[in-house]
C-alpha positions as CSV (number, residue, x, y, z in Angstrom):
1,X,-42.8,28.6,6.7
2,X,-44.3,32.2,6.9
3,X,-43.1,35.3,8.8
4,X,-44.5,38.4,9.7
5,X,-42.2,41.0,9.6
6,X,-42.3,44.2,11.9
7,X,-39.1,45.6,11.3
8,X,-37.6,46.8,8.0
9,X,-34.5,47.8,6.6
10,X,-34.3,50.0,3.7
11,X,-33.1,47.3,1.5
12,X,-35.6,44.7,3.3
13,X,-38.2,43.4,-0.2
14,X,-40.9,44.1,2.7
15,X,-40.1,47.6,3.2
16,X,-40.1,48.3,-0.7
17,X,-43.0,45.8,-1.1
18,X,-44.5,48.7,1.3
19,X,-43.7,51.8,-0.4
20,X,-45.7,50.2,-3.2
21,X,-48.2,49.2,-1.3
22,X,-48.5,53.2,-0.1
23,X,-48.4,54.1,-4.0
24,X,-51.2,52.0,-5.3
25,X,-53.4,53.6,-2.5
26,X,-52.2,57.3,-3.4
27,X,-52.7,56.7,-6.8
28,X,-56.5,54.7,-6.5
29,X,-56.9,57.8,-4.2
30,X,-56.0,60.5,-6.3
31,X,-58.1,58.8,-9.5
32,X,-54.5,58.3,-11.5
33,X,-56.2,55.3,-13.2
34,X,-52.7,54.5,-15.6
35,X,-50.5,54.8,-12.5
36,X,-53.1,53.0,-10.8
37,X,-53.3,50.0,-13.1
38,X,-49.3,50.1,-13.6
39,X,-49.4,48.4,-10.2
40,X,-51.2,45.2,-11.3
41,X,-48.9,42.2,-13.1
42,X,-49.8,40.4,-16.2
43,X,-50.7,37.3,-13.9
44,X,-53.2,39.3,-11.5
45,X,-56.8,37.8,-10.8
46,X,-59.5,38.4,-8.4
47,X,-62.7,37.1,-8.0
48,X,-62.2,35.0,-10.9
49,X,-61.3,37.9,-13.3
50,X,-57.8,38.9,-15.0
51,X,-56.3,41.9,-15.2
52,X,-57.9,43.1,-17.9
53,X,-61.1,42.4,-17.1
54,X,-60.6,44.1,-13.6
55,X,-59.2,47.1,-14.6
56,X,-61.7,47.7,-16.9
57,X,-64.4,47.9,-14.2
58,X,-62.2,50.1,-12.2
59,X,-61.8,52.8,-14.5
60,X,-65.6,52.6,-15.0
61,X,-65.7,53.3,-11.4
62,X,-63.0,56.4,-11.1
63,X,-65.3,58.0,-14.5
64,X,-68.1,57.9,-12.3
65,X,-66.4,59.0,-8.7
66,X,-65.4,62.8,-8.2
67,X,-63.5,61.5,-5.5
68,X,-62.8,58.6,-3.2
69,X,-60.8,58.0,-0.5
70,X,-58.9,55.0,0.8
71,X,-57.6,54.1,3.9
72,X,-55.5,51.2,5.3
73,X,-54.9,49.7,8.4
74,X,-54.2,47.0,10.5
75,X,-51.2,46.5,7.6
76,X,-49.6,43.0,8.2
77,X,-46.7,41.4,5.9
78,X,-46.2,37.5,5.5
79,X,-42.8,36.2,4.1
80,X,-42.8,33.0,2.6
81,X,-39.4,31.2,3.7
82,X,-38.0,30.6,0.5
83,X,-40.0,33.1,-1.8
84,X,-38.6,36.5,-1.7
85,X,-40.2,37.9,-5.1
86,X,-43.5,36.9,-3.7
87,X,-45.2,38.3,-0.5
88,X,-49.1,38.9,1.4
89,X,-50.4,41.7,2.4
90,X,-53.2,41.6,4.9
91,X,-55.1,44.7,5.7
92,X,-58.6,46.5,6.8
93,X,-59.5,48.6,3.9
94,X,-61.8,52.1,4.7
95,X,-63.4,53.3,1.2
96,X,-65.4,56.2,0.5
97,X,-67.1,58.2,-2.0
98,X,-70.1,60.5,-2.8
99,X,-71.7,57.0,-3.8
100,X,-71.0,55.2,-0.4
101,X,-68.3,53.3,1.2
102,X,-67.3,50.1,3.0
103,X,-64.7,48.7,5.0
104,X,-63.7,45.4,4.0
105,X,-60.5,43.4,5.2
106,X,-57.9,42.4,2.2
107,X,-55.4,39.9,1.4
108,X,-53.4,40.7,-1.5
109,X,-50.3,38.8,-3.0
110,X,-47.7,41.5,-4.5
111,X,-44.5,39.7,-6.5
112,X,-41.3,41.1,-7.5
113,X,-40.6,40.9,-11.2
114,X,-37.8,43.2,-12.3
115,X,-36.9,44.6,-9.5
116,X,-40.7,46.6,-8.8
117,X,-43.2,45.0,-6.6
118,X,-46.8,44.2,-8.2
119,X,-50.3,43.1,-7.4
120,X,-50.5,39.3,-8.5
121,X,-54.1,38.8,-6.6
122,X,-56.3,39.9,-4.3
123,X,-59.2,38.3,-1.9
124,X,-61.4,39.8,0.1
125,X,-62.2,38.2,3.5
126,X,-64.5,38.3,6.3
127,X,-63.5,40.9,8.6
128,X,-63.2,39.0,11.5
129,X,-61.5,36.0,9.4
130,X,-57.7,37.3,10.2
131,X,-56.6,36.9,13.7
132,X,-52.9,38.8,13.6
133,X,-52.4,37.8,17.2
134,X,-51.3,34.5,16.0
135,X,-48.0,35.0,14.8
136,X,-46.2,36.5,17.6
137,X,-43.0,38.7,17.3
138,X,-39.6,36.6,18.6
139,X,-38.5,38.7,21.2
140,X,-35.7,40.9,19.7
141,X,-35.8,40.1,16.0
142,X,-38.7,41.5,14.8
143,X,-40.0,38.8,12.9
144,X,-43.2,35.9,14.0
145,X,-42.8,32.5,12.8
146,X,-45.8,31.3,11.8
């Protein structure tokens, strides 16, 4: 069973899940590629690559970027009933730099190990692909079964 979640708690895994969320934007932002890369997990993959492998194509790209900025939006969380280390993240992504940019829509799976939240994967979708009018909000608890 999944859940969206729309209100947080400052203990809530979602809310911190969040805050890290925010972080690995600043830092990709702000071209801190070690804080950056702190937020992946050993067991991260995308596209068929691991972590290393992935990384070492981003740094590639912040050696070459003066700058680049990334937005978010359209931010939506999905609980797994019965998971709380492991979480989605479903968002619109807004990317620019002197090379170019795109806007692309993102699922990404963050997990708890230790107590700090990091990337385990990452797709890329279709932008139209997520429908977040599906799972609607029970009224009064902030929270959609899906």
């Amino acid at each position: 069973m999944l859940a969206q979640v729309t209100h947080l708690s400052t203990q809530d895994p979602v809310r911190q899940a969040s805050e890290a969320l925010m972080q690995w934007r600043r830092d990709w932002e702000n071209r801190d590629f070690e804080r950056f890369a702190a937020h992946y997990s050993d067991a991260y993959r995308s596209g068929g690559l691991d972590r290393i492998t992935y990384l070492e194509r981003k740094r590639v790209i912040f050696e070459k970027r003066p700058w680049q900025r990334v937005r978010l939006n359209e931010v939506l969380w999905v609980a797994e009933h019965g998971a709380p280390d492991s979480l989605l993240v479903r968002f619109v992504q807004e990317y620019d730099s002197p090379q170019g940019g795109d806007r692309s829509r993102k699922e990404q799976r963050w997990i708890r190990t230790n107590q700090r939240w990091q990337l385990a994967s990452e797709t890329d979708l279709p932008l139209s692909e997520i429908d977040t009018t599906k799972a609607k909000p029970k009224s009064g608890t902030g929270v959609a079964a899906k």
